[in-house]
C-alpha positions in Angstrom: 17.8 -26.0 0.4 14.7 -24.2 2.0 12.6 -22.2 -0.4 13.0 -18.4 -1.2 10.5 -16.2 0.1 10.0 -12.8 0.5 10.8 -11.2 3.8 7.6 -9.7 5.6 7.9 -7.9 8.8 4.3 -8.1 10.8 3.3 -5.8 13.1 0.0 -4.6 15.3 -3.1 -5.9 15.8 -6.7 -6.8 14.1 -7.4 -7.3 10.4 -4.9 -8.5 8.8 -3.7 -6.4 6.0 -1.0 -6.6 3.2 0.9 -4.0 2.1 3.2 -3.9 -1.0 5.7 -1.0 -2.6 6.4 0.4 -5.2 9.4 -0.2 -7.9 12.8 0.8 -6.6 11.6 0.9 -2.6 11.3 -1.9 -0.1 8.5 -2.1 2.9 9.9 0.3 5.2 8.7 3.1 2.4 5.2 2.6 4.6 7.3 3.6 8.0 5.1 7.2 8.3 1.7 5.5 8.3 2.8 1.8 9.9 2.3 3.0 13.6 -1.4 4.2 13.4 -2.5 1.8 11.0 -1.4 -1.1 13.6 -3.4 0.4 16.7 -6.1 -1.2 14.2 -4.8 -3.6 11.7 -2.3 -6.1 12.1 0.0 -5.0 9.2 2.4 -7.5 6.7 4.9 -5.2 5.4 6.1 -7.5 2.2 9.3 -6.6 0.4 8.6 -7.5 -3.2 11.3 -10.5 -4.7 14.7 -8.6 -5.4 14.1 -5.5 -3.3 14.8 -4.3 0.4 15.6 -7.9 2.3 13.8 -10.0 -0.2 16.0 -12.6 -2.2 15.6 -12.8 -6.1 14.1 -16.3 -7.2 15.1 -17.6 -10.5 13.2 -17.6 -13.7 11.2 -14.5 -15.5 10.4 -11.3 -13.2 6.8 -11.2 -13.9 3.5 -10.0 -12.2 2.3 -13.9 -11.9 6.0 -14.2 -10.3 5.5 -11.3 -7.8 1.9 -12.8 -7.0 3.2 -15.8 -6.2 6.0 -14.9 -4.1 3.3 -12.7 -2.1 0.6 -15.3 -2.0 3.4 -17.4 -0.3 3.8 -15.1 3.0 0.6 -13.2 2.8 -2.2 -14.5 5.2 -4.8 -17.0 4.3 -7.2 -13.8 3.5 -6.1 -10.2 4.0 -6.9 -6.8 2.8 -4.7 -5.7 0.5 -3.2 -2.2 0.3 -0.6 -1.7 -3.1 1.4 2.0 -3.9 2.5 2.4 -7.7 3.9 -1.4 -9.0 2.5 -2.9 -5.2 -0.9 -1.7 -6.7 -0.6 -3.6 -10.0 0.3 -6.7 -7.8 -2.4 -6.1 -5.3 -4.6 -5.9 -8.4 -3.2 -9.1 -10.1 -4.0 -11.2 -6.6 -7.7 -9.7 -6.6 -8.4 -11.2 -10.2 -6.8 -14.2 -9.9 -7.1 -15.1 -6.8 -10.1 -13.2 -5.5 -10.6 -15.6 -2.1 -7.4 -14.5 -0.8 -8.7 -10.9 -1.0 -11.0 -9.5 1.3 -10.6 -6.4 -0.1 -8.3 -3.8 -2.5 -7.3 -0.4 -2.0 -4.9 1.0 -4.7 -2.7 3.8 -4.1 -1.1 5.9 -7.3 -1.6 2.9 -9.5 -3.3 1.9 -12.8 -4.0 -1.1 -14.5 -2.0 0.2 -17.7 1.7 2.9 -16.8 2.2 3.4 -19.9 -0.1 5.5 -22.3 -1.6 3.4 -25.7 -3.7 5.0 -28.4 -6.6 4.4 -26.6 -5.2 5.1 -23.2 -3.9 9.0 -22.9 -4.0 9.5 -19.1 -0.4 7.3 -18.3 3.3 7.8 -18.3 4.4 8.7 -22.3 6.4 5.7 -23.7 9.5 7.7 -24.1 9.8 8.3 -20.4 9.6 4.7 -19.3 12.1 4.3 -22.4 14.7 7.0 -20.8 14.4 4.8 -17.5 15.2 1.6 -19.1 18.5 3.1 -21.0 19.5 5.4 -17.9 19.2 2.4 -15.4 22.2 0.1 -17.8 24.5 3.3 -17.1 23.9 4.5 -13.8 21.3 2.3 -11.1 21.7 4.4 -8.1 21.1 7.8 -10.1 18.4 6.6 -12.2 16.7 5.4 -9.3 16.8 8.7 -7.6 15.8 10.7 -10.3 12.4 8.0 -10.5 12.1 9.2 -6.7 12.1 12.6 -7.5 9.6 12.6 -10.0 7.4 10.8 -7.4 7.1 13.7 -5.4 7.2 16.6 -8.0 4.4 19.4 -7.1 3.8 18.0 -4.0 3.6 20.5 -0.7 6.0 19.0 0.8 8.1 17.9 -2.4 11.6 18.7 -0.5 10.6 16.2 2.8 8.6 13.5 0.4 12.5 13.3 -1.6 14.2 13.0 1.3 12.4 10.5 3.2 12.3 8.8 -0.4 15.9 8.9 -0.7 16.7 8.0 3.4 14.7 5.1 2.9 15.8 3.3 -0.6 19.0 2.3 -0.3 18.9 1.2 4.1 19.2 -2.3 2.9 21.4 -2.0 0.3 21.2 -1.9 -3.9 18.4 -3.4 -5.2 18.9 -6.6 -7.6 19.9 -5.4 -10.8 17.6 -8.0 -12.6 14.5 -6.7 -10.1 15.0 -3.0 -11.4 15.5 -3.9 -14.9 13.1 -6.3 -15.6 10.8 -4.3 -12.8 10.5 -1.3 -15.4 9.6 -3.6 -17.8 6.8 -5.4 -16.2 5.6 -1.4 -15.8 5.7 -1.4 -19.6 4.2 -4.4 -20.5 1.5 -5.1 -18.3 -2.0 -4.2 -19.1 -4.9 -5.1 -16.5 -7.7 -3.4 -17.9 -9.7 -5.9 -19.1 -9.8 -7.5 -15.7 -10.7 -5.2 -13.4 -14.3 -5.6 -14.1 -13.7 -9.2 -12.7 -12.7 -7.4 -9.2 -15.4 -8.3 -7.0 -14.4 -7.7 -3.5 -14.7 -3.7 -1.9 -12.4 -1.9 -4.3 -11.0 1.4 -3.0 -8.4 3.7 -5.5 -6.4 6.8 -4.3 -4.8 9.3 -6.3 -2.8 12.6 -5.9 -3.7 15.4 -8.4 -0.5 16.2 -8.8 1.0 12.9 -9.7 2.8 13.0 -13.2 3.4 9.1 -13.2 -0.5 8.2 -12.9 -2.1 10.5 -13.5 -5.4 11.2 -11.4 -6.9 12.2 -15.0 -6.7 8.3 -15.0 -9.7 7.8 -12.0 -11.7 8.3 -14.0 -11.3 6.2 -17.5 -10.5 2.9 -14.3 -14.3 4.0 -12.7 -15.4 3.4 -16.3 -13.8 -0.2 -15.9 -14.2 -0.9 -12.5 -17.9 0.9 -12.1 -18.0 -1.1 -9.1 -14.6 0.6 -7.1 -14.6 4.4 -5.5 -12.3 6.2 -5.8 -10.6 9.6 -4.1 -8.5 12.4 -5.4 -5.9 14.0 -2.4 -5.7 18.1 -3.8 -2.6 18.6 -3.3 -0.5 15.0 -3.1 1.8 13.8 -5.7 2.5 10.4 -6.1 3.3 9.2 -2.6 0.0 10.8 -0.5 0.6 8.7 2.0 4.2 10.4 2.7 2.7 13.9 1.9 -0.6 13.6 3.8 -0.7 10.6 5.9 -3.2 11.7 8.4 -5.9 12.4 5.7 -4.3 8.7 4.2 -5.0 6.8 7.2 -8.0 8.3 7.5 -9.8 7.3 4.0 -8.0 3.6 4.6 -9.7 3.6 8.1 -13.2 5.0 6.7 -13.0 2.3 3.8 -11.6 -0.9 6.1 -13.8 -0.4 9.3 -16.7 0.3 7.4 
């Protein structure tokens, strides 16, 4: 029997660069930015294990899972681009497997979702909680209502939910174990130690209005990650690259050209 492996879809030409989702969402969530981005890069659109085309290997659903799976179809280096859960991936490959990184650029992400007593700026226990129970009762709902809270304050909130919503479901349901155990990898995993082990160009991005990471967050990750910049879009909510994607390509041009 051949091995599973993620789908990727690779388009474009140049650099090669990764990019990787978020939880819920599949690669085609990157559809708005994937045209201009290819003029320059050549792109590798990944759908993480259990999501959008990709089968669901066997064993635990964990971030050295997801890194593997990736590592499997990603190019022998790349830059690596990661939105939300993506970015936690993107993260994992850079500190454990720094060669295959040429560089990181983190979108709406953090090395720790959920808030701890000595981390305030993240996603209160009780909401990733909700998720967890809601998701048992209703998957398709619960995942919507995730969606929606992704784009909450931004300027274009009512477009940003609808592309959100147009786009999740194309390929069908997600694997139940994927969401599930998805949520609870967002829980549980806590990066923070690492990132000062990150040694390749580290970019991070951020919407001010995001209520899922915070971009009160930047700034306690600069403290851990002295050597990564970081930018703040005004008025973006958790997807700035649905929201504002010509100022988005622009900062991932600036950062990967440079």
């Amino acid at each position: 029997m051949s091995e599973l492996k993620p789908f990727v879809e690779t388009v474009g030409q140049g650099p090669d660069v990764v990019l990787l989702h978020g939880w819920g969402l599949h690669s085609g969530i990157w559809e708005l930015i994937t045209e201009q981005l290819a003029e320059k890069f050549t792109l590798h659109l990944i759908d993480l294990p259990g999501f959008g085309r990709s089968p669901l290997p066997g064993g635990d659903y964990s971030i050295e899972l997801l890194t593997e799976q990736v590592l499997k179809v990603a190019p022998k280096t790349a830059h690596y681009i990661g939105w939300s859960m993506g970015g936690l991936v993107a993260t994992n490959i850079a500190v454990n497997h720094g060669q295959r990184v040429e560089s990181l650029i983190t979108v709406s992400s953090s090395p720790r979702f959920v808030q701890t007593d000595d981390w305030q700026h993240a996603m209160k226990p009780n909401i990733m909680d909700s998720f967890c129970r809601y998701l048992e009762e209703d998957y398709q709902g619960t995942i919507i209502r995730f969606l929606a809270i992704q784009a909450i304050g931004s300027e274009t909130q009512k477009d940003d939910i609808r592309k959100l919503r147009d786009t999740v479901f194309i390929h069908g349901m997600p694997a139940s174990k994927a969401l599930r155990e998805g949520l609870n990898l967002l829980n549980d995993v806590d990066l923070r130690e690492q990132l000062k082990n990150i040694d390749v160009p580290f970019l991070r991005l951020y919407g001010r209005l995001d209520s899922l990471v915070p971009a009160k967050a930047a700034e306690d990750i600069q403290a851990l990650a002295p050597q990564s910049q970081h930018h703040v879009f005004p008025k973006a909510s958790h997807a700035p690259f649905l929201s504002h994607t010509d100022q988005f390509v622009e900062k991932v041009n600036e950062f990967l050209v440079a």
